[in-house]
C-alpha positions in Angstrom: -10.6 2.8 2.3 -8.8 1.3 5.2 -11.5 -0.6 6.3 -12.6 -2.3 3.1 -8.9 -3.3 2.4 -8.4 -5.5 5.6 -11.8 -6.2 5.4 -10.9 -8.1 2.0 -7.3 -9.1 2.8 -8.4 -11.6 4.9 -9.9 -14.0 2.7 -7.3 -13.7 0.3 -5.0 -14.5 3.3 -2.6 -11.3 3.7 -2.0 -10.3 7.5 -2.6 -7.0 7.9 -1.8 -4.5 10.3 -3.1 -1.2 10.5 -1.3 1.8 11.9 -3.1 5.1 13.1 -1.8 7.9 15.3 -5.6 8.5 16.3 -6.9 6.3 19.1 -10.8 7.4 17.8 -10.2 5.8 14.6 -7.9 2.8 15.6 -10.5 0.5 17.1 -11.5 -3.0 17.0 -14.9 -2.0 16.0 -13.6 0.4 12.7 -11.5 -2.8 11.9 -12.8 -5.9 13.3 -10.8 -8.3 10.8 -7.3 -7.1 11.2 -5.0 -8.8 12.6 -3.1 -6.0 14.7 -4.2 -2.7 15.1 -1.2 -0.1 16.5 -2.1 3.3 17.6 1.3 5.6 18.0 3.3 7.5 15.5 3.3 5.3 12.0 6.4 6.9 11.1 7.9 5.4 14.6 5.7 2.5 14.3 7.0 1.7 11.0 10.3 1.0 12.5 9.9 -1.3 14.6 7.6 -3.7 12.2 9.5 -6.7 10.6 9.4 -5.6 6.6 10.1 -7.9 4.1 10.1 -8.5 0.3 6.4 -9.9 0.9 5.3 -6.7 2.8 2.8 -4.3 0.9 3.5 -1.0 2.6 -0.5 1.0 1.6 -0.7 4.5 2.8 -3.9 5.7 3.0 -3.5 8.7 5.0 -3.4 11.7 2.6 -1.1 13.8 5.1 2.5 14.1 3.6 3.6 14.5 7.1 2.7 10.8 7.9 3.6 10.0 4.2 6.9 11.1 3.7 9.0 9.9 6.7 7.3 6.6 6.4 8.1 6.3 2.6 11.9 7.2 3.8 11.6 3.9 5.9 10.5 1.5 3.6 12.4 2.9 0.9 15.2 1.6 2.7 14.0 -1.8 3.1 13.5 -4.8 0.8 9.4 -3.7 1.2 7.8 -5.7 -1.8 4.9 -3.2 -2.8 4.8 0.6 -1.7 1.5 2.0 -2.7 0.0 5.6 -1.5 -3.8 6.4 -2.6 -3.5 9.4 -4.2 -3.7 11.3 -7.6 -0.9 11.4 -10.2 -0.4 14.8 -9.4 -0.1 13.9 -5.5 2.2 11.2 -6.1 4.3 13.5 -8.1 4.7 15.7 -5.0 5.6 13.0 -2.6 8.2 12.0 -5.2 9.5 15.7 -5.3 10.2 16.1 -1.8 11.4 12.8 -1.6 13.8 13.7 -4.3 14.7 17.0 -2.7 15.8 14.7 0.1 18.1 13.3 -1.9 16.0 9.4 -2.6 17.3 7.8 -5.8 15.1 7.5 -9.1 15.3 3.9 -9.0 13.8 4.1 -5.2 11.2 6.3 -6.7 10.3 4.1 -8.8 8.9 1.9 -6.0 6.2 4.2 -5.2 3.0 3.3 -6.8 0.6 6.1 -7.0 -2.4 6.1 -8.1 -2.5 2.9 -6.6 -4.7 -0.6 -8.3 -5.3 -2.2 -11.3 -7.4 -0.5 -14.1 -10.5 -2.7 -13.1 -12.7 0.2 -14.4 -14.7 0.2 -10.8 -15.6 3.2 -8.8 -16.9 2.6 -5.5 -14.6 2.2 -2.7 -14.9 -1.6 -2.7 -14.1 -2.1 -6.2 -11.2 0.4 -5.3 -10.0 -1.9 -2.6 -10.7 -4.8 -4.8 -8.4 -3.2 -7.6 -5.7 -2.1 -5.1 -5.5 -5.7 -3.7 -5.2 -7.3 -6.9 -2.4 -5.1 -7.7 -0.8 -6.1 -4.5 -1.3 -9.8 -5.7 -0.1 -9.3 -9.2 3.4 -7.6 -7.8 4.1 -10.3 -5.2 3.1 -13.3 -7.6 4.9 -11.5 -10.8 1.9 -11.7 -12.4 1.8 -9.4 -15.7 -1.1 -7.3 -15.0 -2.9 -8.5 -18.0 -5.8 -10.2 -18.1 -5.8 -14.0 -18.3 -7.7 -14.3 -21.6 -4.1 -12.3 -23.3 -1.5 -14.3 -22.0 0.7 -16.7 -23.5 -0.7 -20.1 -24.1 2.5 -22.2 -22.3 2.5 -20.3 -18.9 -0.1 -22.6 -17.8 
């Protein structure tokens, strides 16, 4: 899933960096349109990135070992979009320990997981397609809606 979503953030004109502890997987070749690839601890990593209310922080790791201090981080920052690919009932989990930890509801709230819009698709690019727009749609304020039901005067 990594792949595809820098593969399609860079059209759409995001910079993307991708983060992996393993060197086998962190390559040029696996991700040929990023724009920096780290290999190193995310959860150090993660610290030392500039983050900003028009970073999208996507965890694709499935490992609540990487997850968790990493979500600790960027909960902490003014991070615009904190997604984790997941189930409900993963999600739920991550929220839990986070909880235990002693992370506010509201912070909790950031967390999006399952992450994408309801596009309907089911092949990994129409998943990355679906994550990406909801990415878009939370950084533009966009109402998640399609066009064809939105008020007439917004243009």
């Amino acid at each position: 899933m990594a792949m595809l979503l820098v593969q399609l953030a860079r059209p759409i004109g995001f910079h993307t960096i991708v983060v992996d502890s393993r060197p086998r997987f962190a390559t040029l070749e696996r991700f040929p349109a990023t724009d920096t690839l780290l290999v190193g601890m995310p959860s150090e990593i993660v610290k030392t990135l500039p983050l900003s209310s028009s970073t999208a922080v996507i965890l694709v790791a499935h490992d609540y070992k990487y997850d968790l201090p990493i979500l600790h981080h960027v909960l902490s920052s003014s991070v615009g979009y904190i997604g984790v690919l997941g189930s409900r009932r993963r999600g739920e989990g991550l929220r839990q320990f986070l909880r235990e930890d002693g992370v506010t509801e509201a912070a909790l709230r950031r967390i999006r997981v399952p992450i994408g819009l309801d596009l309907g698709g089911r092949s990994a690019p129409e998943i990355a397609l679906a994550i990406l727009a909801e990415v878009v749609a939370t950084r533009y304020g966009g109402s998640h809606l399609p066009l064809s039901q939105q008020r007439q005067d917004r243009g």
